[in-house]
LUMKE-801174 format. One line per 4 residues: number of its first residue (from 0); for each residue x negated, y, z of C-alpha. Coordinates in nm, 2 decimals, m for minus. Each point is the difference from the previous one (the first is absolute). Layout:
<atoms>
NUM = X:Y:Z | ...
</atoms>
This chain:
<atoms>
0 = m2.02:m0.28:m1.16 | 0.16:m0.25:0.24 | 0.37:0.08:0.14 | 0.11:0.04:0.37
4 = 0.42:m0.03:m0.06 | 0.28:0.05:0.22 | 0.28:m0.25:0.05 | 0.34:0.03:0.15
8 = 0.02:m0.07:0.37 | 0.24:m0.31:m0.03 | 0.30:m0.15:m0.22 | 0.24:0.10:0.30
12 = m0.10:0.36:m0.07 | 0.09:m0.05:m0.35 | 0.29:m0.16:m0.02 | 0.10:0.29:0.31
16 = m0.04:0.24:m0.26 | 0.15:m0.21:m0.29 | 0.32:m0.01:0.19 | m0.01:0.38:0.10
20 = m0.02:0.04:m0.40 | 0.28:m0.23:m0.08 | 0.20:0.21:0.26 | m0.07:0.29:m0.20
24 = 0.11:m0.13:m0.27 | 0.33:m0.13:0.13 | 0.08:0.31:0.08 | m0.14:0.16:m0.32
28 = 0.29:m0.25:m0.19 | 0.26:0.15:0.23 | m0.08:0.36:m0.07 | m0.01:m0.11:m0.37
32 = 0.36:m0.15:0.03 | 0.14:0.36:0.16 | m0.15:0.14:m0.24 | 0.15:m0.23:m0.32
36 = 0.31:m0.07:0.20 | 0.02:0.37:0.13 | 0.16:m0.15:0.32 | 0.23:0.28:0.18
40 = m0.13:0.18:0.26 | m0.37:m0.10:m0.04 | m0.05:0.09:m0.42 | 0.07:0.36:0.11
44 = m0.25:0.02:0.27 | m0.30:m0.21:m0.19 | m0.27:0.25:m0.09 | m0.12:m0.18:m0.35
48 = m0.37:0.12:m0.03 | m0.04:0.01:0.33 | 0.08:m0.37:0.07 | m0.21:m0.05:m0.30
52 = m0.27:0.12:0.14 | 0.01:m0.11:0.36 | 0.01:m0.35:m0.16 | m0.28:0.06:m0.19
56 = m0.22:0.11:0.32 | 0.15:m0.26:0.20 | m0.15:m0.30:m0.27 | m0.33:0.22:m0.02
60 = m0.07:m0.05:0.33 | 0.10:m0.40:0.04 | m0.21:m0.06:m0.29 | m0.26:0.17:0.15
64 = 0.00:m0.14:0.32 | 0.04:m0.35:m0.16 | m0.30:0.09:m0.23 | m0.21:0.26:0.28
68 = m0.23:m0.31:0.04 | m0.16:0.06:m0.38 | m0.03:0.33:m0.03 | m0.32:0.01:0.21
72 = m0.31:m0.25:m0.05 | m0.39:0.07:0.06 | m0.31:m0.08:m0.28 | m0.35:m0.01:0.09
76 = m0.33:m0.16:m0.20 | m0.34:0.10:0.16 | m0.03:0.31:0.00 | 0.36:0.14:0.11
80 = 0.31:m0.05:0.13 | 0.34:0.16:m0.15 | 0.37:0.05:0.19 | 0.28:0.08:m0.21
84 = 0.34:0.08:0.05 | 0.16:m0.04:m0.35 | 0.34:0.15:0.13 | m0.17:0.31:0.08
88 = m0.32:m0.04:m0.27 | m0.19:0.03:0.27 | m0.35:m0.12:0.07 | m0.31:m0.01:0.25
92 = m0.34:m0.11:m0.07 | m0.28:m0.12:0.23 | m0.30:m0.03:m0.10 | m0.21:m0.28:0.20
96 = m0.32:0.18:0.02 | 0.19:0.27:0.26 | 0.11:m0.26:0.21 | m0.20:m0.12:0.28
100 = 0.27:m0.25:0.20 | 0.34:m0.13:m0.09 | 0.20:m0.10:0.29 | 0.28:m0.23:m0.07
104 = 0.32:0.06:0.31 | 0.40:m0.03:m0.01 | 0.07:0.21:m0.26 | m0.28:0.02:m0.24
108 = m0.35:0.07:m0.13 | m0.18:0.30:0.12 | m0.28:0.09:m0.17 | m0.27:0.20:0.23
112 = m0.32:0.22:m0.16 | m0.21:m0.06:0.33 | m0.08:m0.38:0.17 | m0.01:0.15:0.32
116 = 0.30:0.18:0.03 | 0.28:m0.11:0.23 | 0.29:m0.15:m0.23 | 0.25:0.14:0.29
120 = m0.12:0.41:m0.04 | m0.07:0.01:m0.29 | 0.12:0.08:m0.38 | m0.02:m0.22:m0.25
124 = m0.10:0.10:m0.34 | 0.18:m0.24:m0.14 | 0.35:m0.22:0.14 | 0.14:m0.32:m0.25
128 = 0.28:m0.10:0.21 | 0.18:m0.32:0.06 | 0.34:0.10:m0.05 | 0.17:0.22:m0.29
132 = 0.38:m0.13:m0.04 | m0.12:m0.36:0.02 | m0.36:m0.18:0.13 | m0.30:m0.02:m0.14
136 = m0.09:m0.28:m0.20 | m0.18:m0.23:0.24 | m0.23:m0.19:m0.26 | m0.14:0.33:m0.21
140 = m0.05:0.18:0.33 | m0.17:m0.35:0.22 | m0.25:0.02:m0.35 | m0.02:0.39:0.03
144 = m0.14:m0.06:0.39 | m0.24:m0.30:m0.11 | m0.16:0.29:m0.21 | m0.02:0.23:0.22
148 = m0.19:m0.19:0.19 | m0.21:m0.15:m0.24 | m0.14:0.34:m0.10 | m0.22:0.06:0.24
152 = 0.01:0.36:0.02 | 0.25:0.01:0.22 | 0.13:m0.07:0.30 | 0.37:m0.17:0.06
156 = 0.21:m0.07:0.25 | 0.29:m0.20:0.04 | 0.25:0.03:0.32 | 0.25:m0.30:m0.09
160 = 0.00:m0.37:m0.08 | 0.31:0.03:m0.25 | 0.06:0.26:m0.25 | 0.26:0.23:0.15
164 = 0.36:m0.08:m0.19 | m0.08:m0.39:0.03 | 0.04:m0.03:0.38 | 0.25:m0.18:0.16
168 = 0.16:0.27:0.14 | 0.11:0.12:m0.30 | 0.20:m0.33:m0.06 | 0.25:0.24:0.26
172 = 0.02:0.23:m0.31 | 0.09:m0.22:m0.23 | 0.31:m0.14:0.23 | 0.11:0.36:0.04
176 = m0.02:0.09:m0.37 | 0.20:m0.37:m0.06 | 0.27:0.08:0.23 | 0.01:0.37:m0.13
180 = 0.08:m0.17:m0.39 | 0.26:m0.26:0.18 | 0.22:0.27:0.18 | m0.01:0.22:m0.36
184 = 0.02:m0.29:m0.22 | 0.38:m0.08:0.18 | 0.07:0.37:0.02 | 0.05:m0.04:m0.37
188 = 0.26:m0.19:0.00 | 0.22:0.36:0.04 | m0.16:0.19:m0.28 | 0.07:m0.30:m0.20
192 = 0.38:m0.04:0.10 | 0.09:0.38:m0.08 | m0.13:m0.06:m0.32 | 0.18:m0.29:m0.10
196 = 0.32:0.14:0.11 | m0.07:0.33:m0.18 | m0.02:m0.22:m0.32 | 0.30:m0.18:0.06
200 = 0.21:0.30:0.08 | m0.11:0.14:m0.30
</atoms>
């Protein structure tokens, strides 16, 4: 079966969240010190398992959203196509013979049982989207489309020139997520200074 994969949006994202997880752990190396140091008047008000496990949660989620982008990916060969959500071990299946049209907008692939049916009224039996944490691989899915089309069977219709996700506009995105990782990348600098004077205090 060929593979339709995700990828994260852009680096800027990435490093966004990368520096969000360096924060946490910053301050996961402070908590740490109160704790080894027992510094006065914040040792007797640390709640041990707690902080444990809000850490703990706090890393889950970072990872995940630095990973969301792989947890989802589509398969097809020629007779179905499969969506799974790995996180959630989840999974839908289309098989081609229900479909009739496949209209390609904005924010994915929806899959229709009747060629005559209007794309705006109607439900789908069938959505692959574009976006789950990250974009859609743009190679695997332009392949996916040539297909489509070549089967013959059914009808497709595309309502953009570029693959949503590789527009300029999301350039904008990318600046915002970039500025985002500059402003917490030097708001580290005061995680970092309490814990190098907790060390040398101690």
């Amino acid at each position: 079966m060929k593979k339709i994969p995700y990828h994260y949006t852009n680096i800027a994202k990435q490093a966004f969240i990368i520096t969000l997880m360096l924060r946490a752990l910053f301050r996961l190396l402070i908590m740490t010190e109160i704790i080894i140091f027992k510094v006065d008047k914040f040792y007797e008000n640390t709640n041990i398992p707690l902080t444990i496990l809000m850490y703990v949660v706090i890393f889950a989620f970072l990872i995940a959203l630095l990973r969301g982008h792989t947890f989802c990916y589509s398969l097809y060969d020629d007779q179905q196509l499969i969506y799974r959500n790995s996180l959630l071990r989840r999974e839908k299946k289309l098989v081609f013979t229900d479909a009739r049209l496949a209209v390609l907008d904005t924010f994915g692939i929806k899959f229709y049982a009747d060629a005559d049916v209007d794309p705006k009224t109607a439900q789908p039996v069938f959505f692959l989207p574009f976006f789950r944490d990250g974009i859609i691989d743009a190679v695997p899915v332009n392949n996916f489309y040539k297909y489509l089309k070549a089967r013959g069977d059914m009808a497709v219709i595309k309502k953009f020139r570029v693959l949503p996700g590789y527009t300029k506009k999301w350039r904008f995105v990318t600046i915002a997520y970039g500025l985002l990782a500059v402003v917490c990348f030097m708001s580290l600098s005061t995680p970092l200074t309490v814990i190098i004077v907790l060390f040398q205090n101690h």
